[in-house]
C-alpha positions as CSV (number, residue, x, y, z in Angstrom):
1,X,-7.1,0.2,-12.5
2,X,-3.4,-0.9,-12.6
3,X,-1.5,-1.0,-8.8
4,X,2.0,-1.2,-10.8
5,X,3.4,0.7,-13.2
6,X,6.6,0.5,-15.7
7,X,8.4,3.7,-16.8
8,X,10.9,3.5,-19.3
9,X,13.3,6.6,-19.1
10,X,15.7,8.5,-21.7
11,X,17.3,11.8,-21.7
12,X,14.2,13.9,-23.3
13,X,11.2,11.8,-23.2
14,X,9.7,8.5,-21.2
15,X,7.5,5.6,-21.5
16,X,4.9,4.7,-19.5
17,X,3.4,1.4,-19.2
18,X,0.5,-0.4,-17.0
19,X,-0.7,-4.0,-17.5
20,X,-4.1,-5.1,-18.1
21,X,-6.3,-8.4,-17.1
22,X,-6.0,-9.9,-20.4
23,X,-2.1,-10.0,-20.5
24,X,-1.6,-6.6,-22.7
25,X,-0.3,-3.8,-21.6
26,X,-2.0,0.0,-22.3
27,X,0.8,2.3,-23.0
28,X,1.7,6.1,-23.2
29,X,4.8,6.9,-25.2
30,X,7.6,10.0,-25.8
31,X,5.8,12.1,-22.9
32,X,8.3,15.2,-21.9
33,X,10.8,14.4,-20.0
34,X,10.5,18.2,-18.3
35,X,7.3,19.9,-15.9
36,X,4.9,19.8,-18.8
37,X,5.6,16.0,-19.3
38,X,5.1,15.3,-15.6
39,X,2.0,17.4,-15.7
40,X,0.3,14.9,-18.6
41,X,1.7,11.9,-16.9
42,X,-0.5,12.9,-13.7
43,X,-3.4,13.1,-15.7
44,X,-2.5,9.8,-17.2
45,X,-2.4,8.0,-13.9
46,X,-5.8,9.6,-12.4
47,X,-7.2,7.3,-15.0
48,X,-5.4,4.6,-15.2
49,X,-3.3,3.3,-11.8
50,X,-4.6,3.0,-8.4
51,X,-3.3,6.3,-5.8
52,X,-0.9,4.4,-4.3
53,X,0.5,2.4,-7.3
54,X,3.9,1.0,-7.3
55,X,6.2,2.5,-9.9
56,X,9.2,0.9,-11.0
57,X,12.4,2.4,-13.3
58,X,15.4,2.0,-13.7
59,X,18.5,4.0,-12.7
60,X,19.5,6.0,-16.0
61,X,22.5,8.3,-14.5
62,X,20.9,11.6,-13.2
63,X,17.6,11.0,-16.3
64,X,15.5,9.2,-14.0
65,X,16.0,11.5,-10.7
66,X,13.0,14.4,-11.6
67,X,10.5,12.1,-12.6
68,X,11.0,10.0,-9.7
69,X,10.9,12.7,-6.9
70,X,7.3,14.2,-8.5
71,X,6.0,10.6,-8.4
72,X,7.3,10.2,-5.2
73,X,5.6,13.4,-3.5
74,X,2.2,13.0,-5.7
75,X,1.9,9.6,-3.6
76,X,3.2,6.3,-5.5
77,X,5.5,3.7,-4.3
78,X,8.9,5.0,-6.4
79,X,10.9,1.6,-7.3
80,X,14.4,2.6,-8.9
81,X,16.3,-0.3,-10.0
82,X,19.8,-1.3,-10.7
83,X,19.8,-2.1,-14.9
84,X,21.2,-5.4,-13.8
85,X,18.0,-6.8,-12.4
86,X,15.9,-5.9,-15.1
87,X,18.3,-7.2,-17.6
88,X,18.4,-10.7,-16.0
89,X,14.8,-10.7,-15.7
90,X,14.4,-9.9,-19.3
91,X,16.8,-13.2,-20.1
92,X,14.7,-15.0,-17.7
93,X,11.3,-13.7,-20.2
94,X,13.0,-14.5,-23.0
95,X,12.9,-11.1,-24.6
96,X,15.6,-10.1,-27.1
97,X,14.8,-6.7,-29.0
98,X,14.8,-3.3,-27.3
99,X,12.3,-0.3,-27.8
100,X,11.6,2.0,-25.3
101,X,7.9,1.1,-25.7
102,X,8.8,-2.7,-25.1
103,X,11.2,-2.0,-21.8
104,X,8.1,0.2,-20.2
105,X,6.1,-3.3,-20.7
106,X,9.0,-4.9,-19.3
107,X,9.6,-2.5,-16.4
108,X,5.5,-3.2,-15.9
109,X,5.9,-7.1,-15.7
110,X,8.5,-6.9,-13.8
111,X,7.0,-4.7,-10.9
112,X,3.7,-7.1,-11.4
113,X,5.9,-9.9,-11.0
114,X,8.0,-8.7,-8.2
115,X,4.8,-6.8,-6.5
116,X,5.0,-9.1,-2.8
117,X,8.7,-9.2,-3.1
118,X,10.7,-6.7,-0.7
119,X,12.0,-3.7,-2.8
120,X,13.3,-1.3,-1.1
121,X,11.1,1.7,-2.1
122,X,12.7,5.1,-3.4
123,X,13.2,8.0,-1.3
124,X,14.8,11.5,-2.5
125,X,18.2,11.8,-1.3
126,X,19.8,14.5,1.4
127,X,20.8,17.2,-0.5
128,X,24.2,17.3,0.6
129,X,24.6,14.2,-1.8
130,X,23.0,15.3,-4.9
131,X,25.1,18.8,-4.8
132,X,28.3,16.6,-4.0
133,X,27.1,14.4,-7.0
134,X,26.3,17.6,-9.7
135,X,29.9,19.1,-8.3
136,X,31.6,16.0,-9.5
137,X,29.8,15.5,-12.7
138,X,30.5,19.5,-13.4
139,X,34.8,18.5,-12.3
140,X,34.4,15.3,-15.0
141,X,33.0,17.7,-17.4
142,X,35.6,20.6,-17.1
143,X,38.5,17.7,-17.3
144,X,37.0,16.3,-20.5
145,X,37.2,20.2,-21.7
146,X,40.8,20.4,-21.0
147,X,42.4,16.9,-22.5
148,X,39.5,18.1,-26.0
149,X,42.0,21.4,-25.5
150,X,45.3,19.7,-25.1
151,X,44.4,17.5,-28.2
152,X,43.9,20.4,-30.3
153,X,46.7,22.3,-29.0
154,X,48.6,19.6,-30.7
155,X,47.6,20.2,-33.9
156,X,46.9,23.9,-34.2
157,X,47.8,26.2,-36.5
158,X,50.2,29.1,-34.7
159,X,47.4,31.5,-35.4
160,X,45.1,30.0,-32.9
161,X,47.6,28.6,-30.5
162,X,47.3,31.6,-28.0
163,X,43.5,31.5,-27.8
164,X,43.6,27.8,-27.0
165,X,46.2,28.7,-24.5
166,X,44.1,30.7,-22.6
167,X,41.5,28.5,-22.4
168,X,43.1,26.1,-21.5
169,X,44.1,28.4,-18.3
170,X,40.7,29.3,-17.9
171,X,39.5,25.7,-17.5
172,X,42.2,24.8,-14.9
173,X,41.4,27.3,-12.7
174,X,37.6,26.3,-13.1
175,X,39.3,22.7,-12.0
176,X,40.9,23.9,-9.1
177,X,38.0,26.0,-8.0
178,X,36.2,22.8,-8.3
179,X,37.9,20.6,-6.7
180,X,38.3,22.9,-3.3
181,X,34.2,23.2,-3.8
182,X,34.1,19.5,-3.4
183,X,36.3,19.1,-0.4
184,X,35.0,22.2,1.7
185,X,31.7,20.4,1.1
186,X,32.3,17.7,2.4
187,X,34.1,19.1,4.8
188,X,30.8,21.1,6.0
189,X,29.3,18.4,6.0
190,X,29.4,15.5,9.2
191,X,28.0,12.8,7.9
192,X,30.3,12.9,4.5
193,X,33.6,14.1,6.1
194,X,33.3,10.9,8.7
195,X,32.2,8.6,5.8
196,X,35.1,10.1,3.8
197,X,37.4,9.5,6.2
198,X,36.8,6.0,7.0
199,X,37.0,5.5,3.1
200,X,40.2,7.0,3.3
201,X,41.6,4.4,5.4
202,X,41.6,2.1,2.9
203,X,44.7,1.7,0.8
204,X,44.4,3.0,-2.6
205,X,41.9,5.3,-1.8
206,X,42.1,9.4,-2.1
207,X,40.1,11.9,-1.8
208,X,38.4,12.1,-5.3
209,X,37.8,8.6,-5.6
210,X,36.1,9.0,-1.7
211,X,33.9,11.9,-2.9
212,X,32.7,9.6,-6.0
213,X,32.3,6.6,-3.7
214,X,30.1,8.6,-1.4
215,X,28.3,10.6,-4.6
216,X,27.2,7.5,-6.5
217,X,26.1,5.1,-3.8
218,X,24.4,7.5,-2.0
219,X,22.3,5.9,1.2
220,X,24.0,3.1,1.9
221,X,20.4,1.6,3.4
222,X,19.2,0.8,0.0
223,X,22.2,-1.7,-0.5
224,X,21.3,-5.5,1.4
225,X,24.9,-6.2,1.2
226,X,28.1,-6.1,-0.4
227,X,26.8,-8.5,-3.4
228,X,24.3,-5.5,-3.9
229,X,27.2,-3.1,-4.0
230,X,29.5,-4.8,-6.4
231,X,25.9,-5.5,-8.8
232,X,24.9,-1.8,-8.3
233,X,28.7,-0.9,-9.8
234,X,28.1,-3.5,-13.0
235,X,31.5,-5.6,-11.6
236,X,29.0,-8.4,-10.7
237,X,30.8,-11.4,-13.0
238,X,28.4,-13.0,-16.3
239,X,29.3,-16.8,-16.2
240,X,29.4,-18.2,-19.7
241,X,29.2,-22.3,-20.0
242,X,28.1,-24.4,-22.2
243,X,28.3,-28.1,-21.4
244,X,32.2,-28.8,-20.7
245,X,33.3,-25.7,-22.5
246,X,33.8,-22.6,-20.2
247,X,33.5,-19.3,-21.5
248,X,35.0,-16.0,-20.4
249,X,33.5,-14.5,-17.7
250,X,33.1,-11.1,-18.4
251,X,31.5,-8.2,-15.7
252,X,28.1,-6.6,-16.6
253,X,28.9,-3.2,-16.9
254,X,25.1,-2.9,-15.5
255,X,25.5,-0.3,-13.1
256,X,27.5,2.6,-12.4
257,X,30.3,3.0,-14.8
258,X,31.4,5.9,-12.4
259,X,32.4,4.2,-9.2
260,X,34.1,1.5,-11.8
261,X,36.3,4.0,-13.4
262,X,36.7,6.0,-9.8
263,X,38.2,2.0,-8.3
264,X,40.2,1.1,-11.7
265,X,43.4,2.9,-10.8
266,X,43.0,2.8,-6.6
267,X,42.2,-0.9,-7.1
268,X,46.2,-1.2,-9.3
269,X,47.8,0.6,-6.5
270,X,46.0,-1.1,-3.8
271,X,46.7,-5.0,-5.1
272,X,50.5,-3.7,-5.6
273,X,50.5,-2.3,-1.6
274,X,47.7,-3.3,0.1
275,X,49.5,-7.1,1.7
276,X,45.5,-8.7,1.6
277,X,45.2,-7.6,-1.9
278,X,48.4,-8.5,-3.0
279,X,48.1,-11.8,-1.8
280,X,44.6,-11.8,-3.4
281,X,46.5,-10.7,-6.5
282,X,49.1,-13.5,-6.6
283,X,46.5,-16.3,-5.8
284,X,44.4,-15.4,-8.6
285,X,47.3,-15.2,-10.8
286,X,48.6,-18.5,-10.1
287,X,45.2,-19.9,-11.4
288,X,45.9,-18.9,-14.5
289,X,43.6,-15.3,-14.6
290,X,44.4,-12.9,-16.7
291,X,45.7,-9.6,-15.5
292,X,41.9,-8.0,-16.3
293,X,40.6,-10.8,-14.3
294,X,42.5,-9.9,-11.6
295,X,42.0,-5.9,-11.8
296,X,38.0,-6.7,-11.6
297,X,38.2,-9.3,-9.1
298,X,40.1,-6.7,-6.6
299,X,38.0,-3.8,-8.2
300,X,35.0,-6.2,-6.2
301,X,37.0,-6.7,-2.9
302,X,37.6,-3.0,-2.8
303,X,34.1,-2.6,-3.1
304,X,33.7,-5.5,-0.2
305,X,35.8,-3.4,1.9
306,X,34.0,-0.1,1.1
307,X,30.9,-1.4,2.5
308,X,32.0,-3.0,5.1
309,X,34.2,0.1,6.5
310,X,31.1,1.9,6.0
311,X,28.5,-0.2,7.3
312,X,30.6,-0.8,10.4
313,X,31.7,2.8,11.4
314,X,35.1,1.6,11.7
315,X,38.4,1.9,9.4
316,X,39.8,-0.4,7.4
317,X,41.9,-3.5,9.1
318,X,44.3,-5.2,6.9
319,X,44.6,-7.8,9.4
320,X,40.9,-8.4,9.1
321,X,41.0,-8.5,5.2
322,X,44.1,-10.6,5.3
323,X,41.4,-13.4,7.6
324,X,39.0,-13.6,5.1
């Protein structure tokens, strides 16, 4: 029986993978992603994996989080991955198509591949992070609700101006009501109201970007360092050269698309107040990088600074920043 497993994750269903001694792979495919899903999974495994097998997945937004806490308290070694690693490993095997069936094998060979290599196993997280997380997920909701409202406000017929009207009260109250949820959370809580505060030392940081910050990383243990950070966000630069030509050198976008649109405007205000980043700022610019360049690049030494302030306890130092 297999001792590592690939699961390849969507919204509604999952595909699970184990590989054999001949180089194949025995698969399961579009199992529930729900109770009853888990429940044939389990059965699934008892013939098929050793007890203790590693299972590896990636981190698909809040798809993945179910699936990996029942695997984690039947017993297996729960490996949840940033998208980045798997994606260059998939380069690295030369594979180019996608199915759900094919990234389960993938997911597989990679956990066979990477089975005596140090991955930081998968543990739930404290529940004041996952209710700070669905609080902000239910605030990014309700303000998509209310710019759909304003755009058809715009282009209403009189008749139905009044009842988007009200809505559109209704939903900003919801907002505010939100919003206060989120900070007396964190308020009640220790841990995130010291965290918070640190992060709020740094310039071109408030609270809102803070509470997303501290949402999406989560324990800041799983991270080995500030590389891992900036990967985990997908603002980890792809270098494109071919022989003497250099390419652009766009980010991966393999990672949390949250925490990059939570920096984007903090990391504009910040390089146009912040003296280290501005400096930053007008060295990159006199090498020729083009204003996105430079947004990403300081959208990384935010995220530099994030895990430093974090990791050390103490707040942010320009004159520390300003050394580096």
């Amino acid at each position: 029986m297999s001792n590592v497993i690939g699961i390849d994750i969507a919204k509604n269903t999952f595909d699970v993978a184990t590989p054999l001694p001949n180089g194949k792979y025995r698969t399961r495919g579009k199992i529930p992603n729900n109770a009853e899903g888990f429940a044939q999974l389990n059965q699934w495994l008892k013939l098929h994996s050793e007890p203790d097998a590693r299972v590896v997945m990636e981190a698909t937004s809040v798809y993945h989080e179910a699936l990996a806490e029942h695997l984690y308290h039947q017993g297996y070694e729960v490996i949840v991955v940033n998208p980045a690693r798997v994606h260059y490993f998939k380069k690295s095997e030369g594979i180019n198509y996608k199915t759900d069936k094919v990234d389960a094998k993938l997911l597989a060979a990679f956990a066979q591949a990477k089975h005596e290599s140090p991955l930081t196993p998968w543990a739930p997280e404290p529940v004041a992070i996952r209710r700070l997380r669905v609080l902000l997920r239910r605030l990014d909701d309700l303000q998509e609700m209310l710019q759909m409202e304003r755009n058809r406000q715009e282009v209403a017929d009189t008749v139905v101006q009044e009842s988007i009207q009200s809505h559109i009260r209704h939903i900003e109250k919801d907002i505010a009501q939100t919003r206060q949820m989120i900070k007396q959370h964190v308020d009640d809580d220790p841990d995130l109201r010291g965290k918070r505060d640190l992060l709020l030392s740094i310039d071109g940081i408030g609270e809102k970007t803070a509470s997303v910050i501290l949402a999406e990383l989560g324990d800041l243990k799983a991270f080995r360092s500030a590389r891992a950070v900036v990967s985990f966000a997908g603002l980890n630069p792809q270098l494109a050269e071919s022989g003497q030509c250099n390419g652009r050198t766009p980010i991966s976008k393999a990672g949390s698309g949250r925490i990059r649109r939570a920096l984007y405007l903090p990391s504009i205000t910040a390089m146009n107040m912040s003296e280290p980043l501005m400096a930053m700022k007008e060295r990159l610019r006199a090498k020729g990088k083009a204003g996105k360049q430079i947004v990403c690049a300081v959208m990384r030494k935010m995220l530099h600074i994030v895990f430093g302030v974090l990791k050390s306890g103490h707040p942010y130092d320009p004159k520390l920043a300003l050394a580096q």
